[in-house]
C-alpha positions as CSV (number, residue, x, y, z in Angstrom):
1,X,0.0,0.0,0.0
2,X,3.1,2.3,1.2
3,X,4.2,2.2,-2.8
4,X,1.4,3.0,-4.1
5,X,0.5,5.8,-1.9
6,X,4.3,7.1,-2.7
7,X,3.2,6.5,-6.6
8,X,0.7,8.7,-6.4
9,X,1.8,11.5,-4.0
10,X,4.3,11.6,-6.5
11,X,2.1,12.9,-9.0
12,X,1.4,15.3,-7.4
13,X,4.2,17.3,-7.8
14,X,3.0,19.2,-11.5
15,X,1.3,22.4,-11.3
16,X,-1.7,21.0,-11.7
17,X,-4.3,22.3,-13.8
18,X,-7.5,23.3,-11.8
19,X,-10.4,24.4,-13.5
20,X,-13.0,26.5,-10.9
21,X,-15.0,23.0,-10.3
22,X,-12.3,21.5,-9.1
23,X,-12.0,23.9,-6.5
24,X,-15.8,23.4,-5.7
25,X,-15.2,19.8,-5.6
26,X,-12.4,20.8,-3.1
27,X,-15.1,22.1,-0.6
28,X,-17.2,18.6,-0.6
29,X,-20.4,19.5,-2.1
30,X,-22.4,16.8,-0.8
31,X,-21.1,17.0,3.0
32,X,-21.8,21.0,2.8
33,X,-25.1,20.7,1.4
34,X,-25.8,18.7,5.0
35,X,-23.7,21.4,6.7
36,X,-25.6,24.3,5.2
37,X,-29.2,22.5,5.7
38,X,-28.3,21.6,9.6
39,X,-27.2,25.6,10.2
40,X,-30.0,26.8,8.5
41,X,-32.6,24.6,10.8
42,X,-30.4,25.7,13.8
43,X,-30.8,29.3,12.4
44,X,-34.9,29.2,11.4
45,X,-35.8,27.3,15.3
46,X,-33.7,29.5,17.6
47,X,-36.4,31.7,19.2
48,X,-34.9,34.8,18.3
49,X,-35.0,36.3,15.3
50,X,-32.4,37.6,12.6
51,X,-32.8,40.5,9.8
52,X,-33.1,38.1,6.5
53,X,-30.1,39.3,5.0
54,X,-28.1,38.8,7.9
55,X,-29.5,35.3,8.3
56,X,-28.2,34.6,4.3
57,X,-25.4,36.2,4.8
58,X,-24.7,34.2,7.8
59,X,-25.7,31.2,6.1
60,X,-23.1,31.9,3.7
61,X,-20.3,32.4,5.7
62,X,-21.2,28.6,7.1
63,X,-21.0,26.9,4.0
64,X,-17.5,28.9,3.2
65,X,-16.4,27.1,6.7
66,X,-17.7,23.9,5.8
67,X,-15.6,24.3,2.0
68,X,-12.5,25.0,4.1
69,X,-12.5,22.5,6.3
70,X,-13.4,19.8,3.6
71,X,-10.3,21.2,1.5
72,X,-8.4,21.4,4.6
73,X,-9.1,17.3,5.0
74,X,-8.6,16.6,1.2
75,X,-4.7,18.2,1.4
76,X,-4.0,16.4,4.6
77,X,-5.5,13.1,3.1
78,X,-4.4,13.3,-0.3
79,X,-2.1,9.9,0.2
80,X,-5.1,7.4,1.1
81,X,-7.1,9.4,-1.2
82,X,-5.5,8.2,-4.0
83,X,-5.8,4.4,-3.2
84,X,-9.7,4.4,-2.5
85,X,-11.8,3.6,-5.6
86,X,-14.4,6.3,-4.5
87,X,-11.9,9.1,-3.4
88,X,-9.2,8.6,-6.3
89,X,-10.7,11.3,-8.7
90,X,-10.2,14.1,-6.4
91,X,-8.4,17.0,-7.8
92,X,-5.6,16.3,-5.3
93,X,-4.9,12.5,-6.0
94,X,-6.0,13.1,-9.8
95,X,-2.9,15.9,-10.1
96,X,-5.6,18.6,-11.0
97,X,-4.0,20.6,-8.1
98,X,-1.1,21.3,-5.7
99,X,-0.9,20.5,-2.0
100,X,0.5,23.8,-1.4
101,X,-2.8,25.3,-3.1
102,X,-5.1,23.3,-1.5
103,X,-4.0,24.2,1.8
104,X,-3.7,27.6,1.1
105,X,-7.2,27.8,-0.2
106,X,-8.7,26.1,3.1
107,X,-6.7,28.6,5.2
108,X,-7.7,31.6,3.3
109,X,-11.7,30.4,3.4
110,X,-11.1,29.3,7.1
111,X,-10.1,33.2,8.3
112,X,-12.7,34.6,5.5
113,X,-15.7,32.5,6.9
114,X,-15.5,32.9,10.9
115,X,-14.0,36.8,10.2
116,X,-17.4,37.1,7.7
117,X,-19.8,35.0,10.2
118,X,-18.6,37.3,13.5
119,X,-19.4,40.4,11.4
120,X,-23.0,38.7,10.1
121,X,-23.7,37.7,13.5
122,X,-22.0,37.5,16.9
123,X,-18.6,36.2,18.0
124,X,-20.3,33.2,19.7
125,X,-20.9,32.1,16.0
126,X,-17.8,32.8,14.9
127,X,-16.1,31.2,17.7
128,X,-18.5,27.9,17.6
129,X,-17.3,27.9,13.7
130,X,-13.9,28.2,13.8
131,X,-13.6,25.6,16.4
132,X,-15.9,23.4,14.0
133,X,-13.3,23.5,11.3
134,X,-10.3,22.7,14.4
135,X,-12.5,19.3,14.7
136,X,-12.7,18.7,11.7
137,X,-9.2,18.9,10.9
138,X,-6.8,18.4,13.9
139,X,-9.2,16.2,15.7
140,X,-10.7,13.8,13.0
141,X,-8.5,14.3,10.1
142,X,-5.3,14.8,11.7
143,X,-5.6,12.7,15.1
144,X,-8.4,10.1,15.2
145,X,-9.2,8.8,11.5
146,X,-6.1,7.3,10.9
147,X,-5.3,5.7,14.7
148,X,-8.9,4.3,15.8
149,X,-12.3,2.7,15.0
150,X,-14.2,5.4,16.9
151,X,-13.0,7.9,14.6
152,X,-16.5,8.3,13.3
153,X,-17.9,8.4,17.2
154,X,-16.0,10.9,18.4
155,X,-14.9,12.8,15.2
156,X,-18.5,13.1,14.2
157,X,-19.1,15.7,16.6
158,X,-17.5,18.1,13.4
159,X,-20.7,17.3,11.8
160,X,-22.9,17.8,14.3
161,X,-21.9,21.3,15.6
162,X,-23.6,23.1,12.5
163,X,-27.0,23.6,13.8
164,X,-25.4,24.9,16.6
165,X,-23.6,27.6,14.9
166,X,-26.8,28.3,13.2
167,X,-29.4,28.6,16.6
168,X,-25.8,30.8,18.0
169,X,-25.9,32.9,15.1
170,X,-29.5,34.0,15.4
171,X,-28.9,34.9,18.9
172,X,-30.2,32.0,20.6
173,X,-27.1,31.0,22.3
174,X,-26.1,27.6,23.4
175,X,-29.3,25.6,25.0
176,X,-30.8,22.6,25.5
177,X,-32.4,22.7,22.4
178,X,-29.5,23.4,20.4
179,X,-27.6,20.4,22.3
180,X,-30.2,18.4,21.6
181,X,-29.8,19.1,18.2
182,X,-26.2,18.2,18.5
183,X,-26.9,14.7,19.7
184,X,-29.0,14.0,16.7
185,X,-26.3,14.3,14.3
186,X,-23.8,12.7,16.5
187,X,-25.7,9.6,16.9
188,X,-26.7,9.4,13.4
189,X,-23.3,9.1,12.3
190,X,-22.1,5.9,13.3
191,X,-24.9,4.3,11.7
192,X,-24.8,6.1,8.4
193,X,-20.8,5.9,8.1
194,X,-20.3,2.1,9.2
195,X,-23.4,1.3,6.7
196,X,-20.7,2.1,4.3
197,X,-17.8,1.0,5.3
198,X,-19.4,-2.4,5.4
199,X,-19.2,-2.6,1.7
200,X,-16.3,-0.3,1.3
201,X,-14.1,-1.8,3.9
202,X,-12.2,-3.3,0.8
203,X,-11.3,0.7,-0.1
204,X,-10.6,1.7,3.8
205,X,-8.1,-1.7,4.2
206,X,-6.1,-0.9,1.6
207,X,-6.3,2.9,2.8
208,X,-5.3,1.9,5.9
209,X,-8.2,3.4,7.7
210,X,-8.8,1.5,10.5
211,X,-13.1,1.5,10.3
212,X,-14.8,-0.6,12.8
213,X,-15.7,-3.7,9.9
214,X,-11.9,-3.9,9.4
215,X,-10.7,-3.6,13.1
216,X,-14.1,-5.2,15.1
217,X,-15.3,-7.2,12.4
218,X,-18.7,-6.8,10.5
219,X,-20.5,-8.9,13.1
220,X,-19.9,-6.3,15.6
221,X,-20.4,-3.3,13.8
222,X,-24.0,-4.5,12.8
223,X,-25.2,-4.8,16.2
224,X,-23.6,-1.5,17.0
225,X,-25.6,-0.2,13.8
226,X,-28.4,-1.4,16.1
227,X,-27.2,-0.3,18.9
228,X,-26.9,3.6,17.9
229,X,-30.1,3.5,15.9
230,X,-32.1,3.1,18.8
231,X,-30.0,5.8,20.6
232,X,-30.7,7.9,17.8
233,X,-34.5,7.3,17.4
234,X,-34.4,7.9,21.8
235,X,-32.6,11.4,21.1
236,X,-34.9,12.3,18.1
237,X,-37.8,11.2,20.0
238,X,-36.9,13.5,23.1
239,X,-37.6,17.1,20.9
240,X,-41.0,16.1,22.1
241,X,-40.0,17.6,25.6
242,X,-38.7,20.8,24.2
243,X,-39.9,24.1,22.2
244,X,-38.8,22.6,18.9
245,X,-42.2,19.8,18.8
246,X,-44.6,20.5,16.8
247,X,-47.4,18.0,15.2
248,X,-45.7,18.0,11.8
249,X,-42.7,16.9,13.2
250,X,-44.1,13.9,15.7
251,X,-45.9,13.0,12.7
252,X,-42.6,13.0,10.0
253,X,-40.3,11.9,12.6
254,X,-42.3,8.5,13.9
255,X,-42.3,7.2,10.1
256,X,-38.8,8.2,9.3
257,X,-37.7,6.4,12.8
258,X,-39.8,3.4,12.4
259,X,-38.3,2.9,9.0
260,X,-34.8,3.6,10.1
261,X,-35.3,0.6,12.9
262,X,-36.7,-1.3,10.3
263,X,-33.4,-1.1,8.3
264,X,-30.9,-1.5,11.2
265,X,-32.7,-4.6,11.9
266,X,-31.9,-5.8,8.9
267,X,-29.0,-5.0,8.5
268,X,-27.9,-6.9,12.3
269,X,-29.9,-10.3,10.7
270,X,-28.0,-9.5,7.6
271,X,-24.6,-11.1,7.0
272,X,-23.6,-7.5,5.2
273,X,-19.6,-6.9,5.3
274,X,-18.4,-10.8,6.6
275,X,-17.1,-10.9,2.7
276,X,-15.1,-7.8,2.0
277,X,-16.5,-7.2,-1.8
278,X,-14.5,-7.6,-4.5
279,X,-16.4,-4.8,-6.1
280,X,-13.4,-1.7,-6.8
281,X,-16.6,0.8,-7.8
282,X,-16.0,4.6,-7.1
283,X,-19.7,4.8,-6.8
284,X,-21.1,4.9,-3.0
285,X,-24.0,2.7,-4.1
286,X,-23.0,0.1,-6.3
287,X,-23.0,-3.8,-4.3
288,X,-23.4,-7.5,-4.3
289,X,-26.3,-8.8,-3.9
290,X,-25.3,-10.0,0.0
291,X,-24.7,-6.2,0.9
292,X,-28.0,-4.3,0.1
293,X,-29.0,-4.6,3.7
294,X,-26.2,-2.3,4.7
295,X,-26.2,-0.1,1.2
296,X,-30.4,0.8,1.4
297,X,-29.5,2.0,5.5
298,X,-26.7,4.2,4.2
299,X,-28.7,5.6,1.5
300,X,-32.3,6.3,3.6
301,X,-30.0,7.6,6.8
302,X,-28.9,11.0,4.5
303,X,-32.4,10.9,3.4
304,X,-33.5,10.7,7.1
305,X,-31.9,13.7,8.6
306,X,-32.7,15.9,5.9
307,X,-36.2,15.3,6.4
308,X,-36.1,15.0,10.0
309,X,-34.2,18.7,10.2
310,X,-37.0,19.6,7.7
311,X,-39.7,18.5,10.0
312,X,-38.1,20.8,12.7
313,X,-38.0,23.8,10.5
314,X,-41.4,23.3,9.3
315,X,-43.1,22.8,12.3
316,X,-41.4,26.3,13.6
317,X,-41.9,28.0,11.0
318,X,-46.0,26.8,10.6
């Protein structure tokens, strides 16, 4: 694996030749789409409220965060990036781009986004984002992806600060509510990550990542796909105690949970991940026929919180 990450290091070396969407691809569209949703629920349930162009513009200064610190991981993981089917067309590991301009990029958009977001909004903000994008980058990228399987327990936490910087930046604070929140995202991602890495675990072997199928085995990260769905659908089910319930959202968020059991479940009496696939697929989706199970949880868990974040929105805003 060593040579072949040296191989293609290696080529990164050129000048590269980076077109505008390969700095956009830089900023992980997909994870900051998630990002930007989150904030914007934290923003739209805090009970104070924010001028509308203050509230975009503080929006926008989120996203910009969430770009930088996805650049900030793709320079600093531009050597396993190049040996994982699904990461190896990057503009890092595809020589598009330089290490030394990816990583100034993600500094520059780091200072522009929590300078931008304090002057939108308030320093607590600003402060609750800057420390997001530390996480992300010291504390998952740097320290814990690379040296243990609860790299996605405990470095998830990066992902689930957003609607806290959002319900902060409309004044609200830090609350029970906004915690709550929090705990949402945090135990949703064990289950949605180890869903993939149960068919992927090929890609993080030779990547050296040490994810809980390749370190635990796949019998033990099922029931702990179990295990953290129920924690998840306990924590979802708990907004029921606060100011964020509403009708709409006990209604959304009992179907989306029951069916989220439903998929865990199977995936436990599933024998998903005790045959690494053979498939070498850059695609997130495509499996053998043994690995649905796992593949249908990973893809309804992004549709999950999406529509569980919606149900919060909606029901404040109605």
């Amino acid at each position: 694996m060593s040579e072949t990450v040296q191989h293609h290091s290696g080529s990164l070396s050129g000048l590269g030749t980076a077109s505008p969407g390969d700095y956009y691809a830089l900023m992980k569209p997909r994870v900051m789409s998630l990002v930007v949703f989150t904030a914007m629920v934290g923003l739209l349930a805090a009970p104070q409220t924010i001028n509308p162009v203050l509230a975009i513009t503080s929006i926008f200064f989120i996203a910009v965060g969430a770009g930088a610190a996805g650049a900030l991981n793709m320079w600093y993981d531009r050597d396993i990036d190049a040996v994982m089917s699904r990461t190896r067309k990057r503009p890092l590991p595809a020589g598009k781009m330089t290490p030394s301009s990816v990583l100034a990029f993600g500094i520059i958009m780091s200072f522009i986004s929590v300078l931008g977001l304090a002057a939108a909004s308030n320093y607590l903000a600003a402060g609750l984002l800057a420390f997001t994008i530390f996480y992300y980058f010291v504390v998952y990228s740097i320290w814990l992806k690379r040296k243990t399987p609860q790299n996605i327990v405990i470095g998830g936490a990066a992902g689930a600060f957003p609607p806290m910087v959002g319900w902060a930046a409309a004044g609200g604070g830090i609350t029970s509510e906004s915690l709550l929140l929090f705990a949402i995202i945090l135990l949703w991602t064990p289950p949605h990550f180890w869903a993939l890495a149960l068919y992927k675990q090929g890609d993080y072997a030779k990547a050296g990542i040490p994810m809980m199928p390749n370190v635990k085995g796949a019998k033990s990260t099922r029931l702990q796909i179990l295990v953290y769905a129920v924690l998840l659908v306990a924590a979802s089910a708990f907004i029921a105690t606060t100011s964020l319930n509403s009708p709409l959202y006990m209604g959304v968020a009992s179907l989306l949970n029951l069916a989220f059991l439903v998929l865990a479940f199977r995936v436990w009496r599933s024998k998903a991940g005790d045959k690494a696939s053979g498939l070498d697929e850059a695609s997130l989706y495509k499996v053998q026929l043994g690995e649905k199970t796992a593949r249908n949880l990973f893809a309804y868990s992004i549709i999950y919180l999406f529509a569980l974040f919606g149900a919060i929105a909606a029901g404040q805003v109605l």
